[in-house]
N, C-alpha and C positions, 0 to 999 in steps of 0.2 A: 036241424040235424047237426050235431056237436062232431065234428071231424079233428078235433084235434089228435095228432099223432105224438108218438114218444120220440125224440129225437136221441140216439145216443151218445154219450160222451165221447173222446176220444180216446178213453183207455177201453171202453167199450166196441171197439173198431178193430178188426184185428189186423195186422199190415197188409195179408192177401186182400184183405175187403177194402182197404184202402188204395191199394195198387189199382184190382180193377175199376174203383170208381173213376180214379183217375185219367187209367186206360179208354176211359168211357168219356171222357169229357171232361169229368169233375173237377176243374181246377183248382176249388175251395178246398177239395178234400187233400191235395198234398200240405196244407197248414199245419194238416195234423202229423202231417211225419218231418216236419217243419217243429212245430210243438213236443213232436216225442223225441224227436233225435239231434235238433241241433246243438242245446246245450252241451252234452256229452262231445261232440263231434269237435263245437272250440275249444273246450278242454283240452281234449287230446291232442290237435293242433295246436293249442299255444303252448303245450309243454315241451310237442315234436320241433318246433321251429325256435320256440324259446321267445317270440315277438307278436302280441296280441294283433298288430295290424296287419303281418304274414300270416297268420292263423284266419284270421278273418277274412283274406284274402281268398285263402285254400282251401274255406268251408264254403263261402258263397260258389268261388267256381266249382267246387264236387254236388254241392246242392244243384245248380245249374244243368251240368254234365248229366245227374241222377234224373232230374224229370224230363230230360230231353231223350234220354235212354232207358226208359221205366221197364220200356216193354222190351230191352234186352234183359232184365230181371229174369231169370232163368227159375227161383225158387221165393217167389213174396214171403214166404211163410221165414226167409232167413234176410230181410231187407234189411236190418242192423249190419250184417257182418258185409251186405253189399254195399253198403253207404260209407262203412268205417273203409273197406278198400276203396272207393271210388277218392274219400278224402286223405287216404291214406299214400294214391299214388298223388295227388296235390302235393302234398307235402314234400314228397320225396323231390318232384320235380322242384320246387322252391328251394330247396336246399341244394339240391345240383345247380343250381345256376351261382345261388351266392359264390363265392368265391374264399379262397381260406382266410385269405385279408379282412372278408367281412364280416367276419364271425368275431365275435370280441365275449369273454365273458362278463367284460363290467358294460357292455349292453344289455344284460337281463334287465327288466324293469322292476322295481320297486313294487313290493306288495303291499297296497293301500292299509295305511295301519287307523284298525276301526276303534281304534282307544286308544290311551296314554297308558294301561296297565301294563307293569312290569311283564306279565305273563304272554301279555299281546304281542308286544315289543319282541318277547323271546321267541315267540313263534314264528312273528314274520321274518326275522332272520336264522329262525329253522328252517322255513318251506324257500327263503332265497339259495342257501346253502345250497340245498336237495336239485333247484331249480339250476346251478350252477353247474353240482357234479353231473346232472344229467346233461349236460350239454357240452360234458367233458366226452362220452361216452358216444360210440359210433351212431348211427340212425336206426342201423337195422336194431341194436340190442335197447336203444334207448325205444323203438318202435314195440317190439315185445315186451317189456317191462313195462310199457303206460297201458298196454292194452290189458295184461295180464292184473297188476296190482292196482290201477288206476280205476278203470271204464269195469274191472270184473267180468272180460271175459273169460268162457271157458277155449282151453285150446282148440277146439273141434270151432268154437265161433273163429277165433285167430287165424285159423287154418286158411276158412273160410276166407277173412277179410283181408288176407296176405299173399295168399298163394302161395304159402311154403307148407311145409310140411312139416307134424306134430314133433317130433323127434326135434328135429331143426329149431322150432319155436322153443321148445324147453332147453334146449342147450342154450340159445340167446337169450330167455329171463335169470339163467340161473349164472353166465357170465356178466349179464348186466348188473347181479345183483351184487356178487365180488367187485366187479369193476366201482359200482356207487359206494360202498361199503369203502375201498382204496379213497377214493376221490375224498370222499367227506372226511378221513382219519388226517389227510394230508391239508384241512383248511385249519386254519387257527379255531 
């Protein structure tokens, strides 16, 4: 008798069925929201902190925090906007501790330049620019603006992953956007 079963992918898995697997025992099965969502998640922390090894810091400990608290998940069905807040108050608390002393703009890191082409070159000191003026720019509006034009949430996910309120969230992308727009006019 031939039992072989279909096992499905992980985009096939939808976050509630992966929530209760895991709720269930599954260990394995948090991989996959491991696999779906960390990428995005140090993204967005190393943009919010400005330092790949704070961001990495603040994604492992909210990944942490997430499986230890699965089953405070109130809605599996919106686990994105609860993971990007779980990482979201990381962040925050990383930067509350720094100090204003420690904050330096010519600490940003150097964007790995994948060629010698002129074009390449221009661009990594386009996205260093971008990476600068955003860390001119307060947490909360720099918070909204990576979530918004960055990660492509909608405000109702933001709402979600912030605990502010829509009104609120759109007043902070649309100062952050002035504010980056100043910032970059005033670098050479």
């Amino acid at each position: 008798m031939n039992s072989s079963r279909v096992i499905p992918t992980d985009r096939e898995v939808s976050d509630p069925e992966v929530v209760a697997r895991v709720l269930v025992g599954d260990v394995e099965a948090f991989g996959i929201v491991l696999r779906r969502y960390e990428p995005g998640l140090l993204r967005y922390a190393t943009r919010m902190l400005g330092h790949p090894d704070a961001a990495a810091d603040a994604v492992a400990e909210g990944l942490v925090r997430a499986y230890r608290h699965l089953a405070s998940c109130r809605d599996p069905a919106r686990l994105k906007s609860w993971l990007y807040r779980i990482v979201g108050n990381r962040c925050r608390s990383h930067l509350a501790r720094r100090s204003a002393s420690d904050i330096s703009l010519d600490d940003a890191p150097p964007l790995p330049d994948m060629s010698d082409t002129e074009a390449e070159t221009e661009r990594a000191e386009q996205m260093a620019l971008v990476q600068r003026a955003l860390e001119t720019i307060s947490p909360e509006k720099r918070e909204a603006f990576l979530l918004k034009h960055v990660e492509g949430m909608s405000y109702e996910e933001m709402a979600e992953a912030t605990g502010e309120r829509i009104p609120t969230l759109k007043m902070r992308v649309h100062r952050a956007r002035a504010a980056l727009l100043q910032a970059l006019k005033e670098y050479p």
